[in-house]
N, C-alpha and C positions, 0 to 999 in steps of 0.2 A: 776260719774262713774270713779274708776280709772283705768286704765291698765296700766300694766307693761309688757315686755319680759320675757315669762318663764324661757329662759338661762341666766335674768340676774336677776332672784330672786332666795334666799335661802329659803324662806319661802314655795315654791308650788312646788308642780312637782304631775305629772299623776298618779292617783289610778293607772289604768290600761295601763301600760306599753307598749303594743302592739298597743293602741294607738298613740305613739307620731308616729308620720307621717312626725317629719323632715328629710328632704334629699329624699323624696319620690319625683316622677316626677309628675307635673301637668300639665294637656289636660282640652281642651274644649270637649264640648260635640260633637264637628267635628273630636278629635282627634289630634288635632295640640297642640303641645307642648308648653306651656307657661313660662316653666322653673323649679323649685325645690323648695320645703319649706326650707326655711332658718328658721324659726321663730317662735313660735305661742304666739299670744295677751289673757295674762289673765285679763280677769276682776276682781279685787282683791276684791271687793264687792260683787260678784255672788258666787266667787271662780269657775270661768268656763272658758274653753277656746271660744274666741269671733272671733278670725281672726288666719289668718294664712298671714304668707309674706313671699312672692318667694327673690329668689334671685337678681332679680330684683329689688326688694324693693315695688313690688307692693301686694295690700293687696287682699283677699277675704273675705265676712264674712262665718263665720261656715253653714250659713242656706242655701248657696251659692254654696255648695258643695258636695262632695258623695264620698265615698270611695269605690274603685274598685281594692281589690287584692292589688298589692305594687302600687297601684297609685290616685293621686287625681285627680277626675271630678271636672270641675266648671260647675255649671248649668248656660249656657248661656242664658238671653231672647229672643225670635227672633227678628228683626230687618229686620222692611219694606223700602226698599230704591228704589227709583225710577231710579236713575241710579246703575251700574255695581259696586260695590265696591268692590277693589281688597283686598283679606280679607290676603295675606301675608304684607301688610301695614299696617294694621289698627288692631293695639294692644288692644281690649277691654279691662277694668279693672272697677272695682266697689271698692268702698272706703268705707269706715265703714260709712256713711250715704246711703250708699246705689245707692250712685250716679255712672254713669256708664258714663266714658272718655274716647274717642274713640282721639287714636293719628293720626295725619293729618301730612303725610310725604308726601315731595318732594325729587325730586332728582336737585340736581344744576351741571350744567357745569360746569366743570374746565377744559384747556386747556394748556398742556406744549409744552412742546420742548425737542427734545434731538441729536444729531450729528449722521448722519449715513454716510457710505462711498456710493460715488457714484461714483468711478473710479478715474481718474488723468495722470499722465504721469511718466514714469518709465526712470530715467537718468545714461545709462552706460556710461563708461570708458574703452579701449580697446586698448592695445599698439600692432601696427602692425609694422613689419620689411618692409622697403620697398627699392630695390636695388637704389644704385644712382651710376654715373658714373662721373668725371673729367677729362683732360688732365692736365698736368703739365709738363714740360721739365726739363730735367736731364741733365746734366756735367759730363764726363767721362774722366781720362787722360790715356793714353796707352805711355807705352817707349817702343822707336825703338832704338834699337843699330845699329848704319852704322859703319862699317872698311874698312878705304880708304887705300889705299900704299900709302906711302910717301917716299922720296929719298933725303933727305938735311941734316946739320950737327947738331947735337945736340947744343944746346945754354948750355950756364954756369950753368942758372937757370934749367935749364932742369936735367941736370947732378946733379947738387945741390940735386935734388929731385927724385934723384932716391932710391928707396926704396919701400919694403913691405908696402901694403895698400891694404885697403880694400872699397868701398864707395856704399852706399846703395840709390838705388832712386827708392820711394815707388809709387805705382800708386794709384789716389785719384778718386772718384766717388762718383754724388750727389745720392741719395734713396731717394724715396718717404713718407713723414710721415703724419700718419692719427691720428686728433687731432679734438675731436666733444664737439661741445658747444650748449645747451639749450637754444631755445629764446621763449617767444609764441609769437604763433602769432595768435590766434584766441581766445575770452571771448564766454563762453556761459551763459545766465543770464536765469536762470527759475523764472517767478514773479507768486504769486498767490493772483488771483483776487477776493474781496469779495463780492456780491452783496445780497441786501434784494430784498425778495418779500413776497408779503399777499397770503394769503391762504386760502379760507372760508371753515371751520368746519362743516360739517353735519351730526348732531347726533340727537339723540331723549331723554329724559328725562322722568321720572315717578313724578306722583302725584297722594296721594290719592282726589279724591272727594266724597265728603258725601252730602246727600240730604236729609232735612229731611220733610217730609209732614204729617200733620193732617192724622188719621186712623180713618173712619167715625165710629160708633158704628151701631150695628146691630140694623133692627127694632126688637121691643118687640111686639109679635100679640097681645100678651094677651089686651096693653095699647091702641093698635089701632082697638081692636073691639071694635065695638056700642052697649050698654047696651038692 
């Protein structure tokens, strides 16, 4: 038997065109979406189509399924399970033998890390005026003019030196001067401290479980009545 991809043969394509059912959506018989025809499997020896493949890449066969308006049913078998099988886990699929593969998921932990703020210390700076006071002593000179009488004879030198003049004597006083210089005198050191600690995670995880058990057959009356 061979098969080929009808979109990748020149040789075939569909008498009846309203047929091809690629890109249609496919549901189980519960209605829950399986995905979309991507595909359909010719048998080039029959000259018929045999499967259809979702976009998933998983297959159905033709006998497998039903067509409903713009969508494809797969006819599901039922399925007796002893325990609860959560059916959003467990992808049923049939393969061109017919065989039916139920996927078995788990979920695993993973656990990270990531930095978040939990507060800290906030370091202003704030220049205040603040009055100060000194003494210091000062030097001040003051002229006193005194005029005494006097009553003697003029000297040579004296005479010598008489003449127009003028003589200036200034008076001298210390002021106080203000002259400011920078020193510290105080370091402030902010350190930040790193510490580890454990943390124990509590989460929960999914897995499917499947069960599978013997389906006893019904009795036959007919083989258990006495002739």
């Amino acid at each position: 038997m061979a098969k080929t991809p009808l979109s990748k043969s020149d040789e075939y394509e569909l008498v009846d065109k309203s047929r091809d059912i690629r890109g249609w959506k496919v549901q189980d018989h519960s209605g829950m979406v399986l995905g979309k025809v991507e595909e359909l499997i010719v048998d080039t020896e029959r000259e018929t189509v045999t499967h259809i493949v979702l976009d998933n890449q998983v297959q159905y066969p033709i006998r497998d399924i039903e067509l409903a308006h713009d969508r494809v049913v797969v006819k599901a078998p039922a399925i007796s399970t002893a325990k609860t099988v959560r059916l959003d886990t467990v992808d049923p699929a049939v393969d061109a033998q017919g065989d039916m593969h139920l996927q078995v998921v788990e979920e695993r932990l993973r656990v990270g890390k990531r930095q978040v703020e939990q507060g800290g210390v906030r370091v202003s700076t704030q220049v205040t005026n603040l009055p100060v006071q000194t003494q210091v002593q000062l030097r001040e000179e003051h002229v006193d003019v005194v005029r005494r009488p006097v009553d003697r004879s003029a000297t040579p030198a004296e005479l010598a030196g008489m003449a127009d003049r003028t003589v200036d004597v200034i008076e001298r006083a210390e002021v106080a001067t203000v002259n400011k210089a920078a020193r510290v005198v105080e370091e402030v050191v902010v350190k930040r401290e790193v510490a580890e600690r454990n943390q124990i995670v509590h989460e929960t995880v999914r897995q499917t479980d499947v069960e599978v058990r013997d389906i006893k057959p019904a009795a036959n009356p007919d083989r258990d009545r006495l002739p």
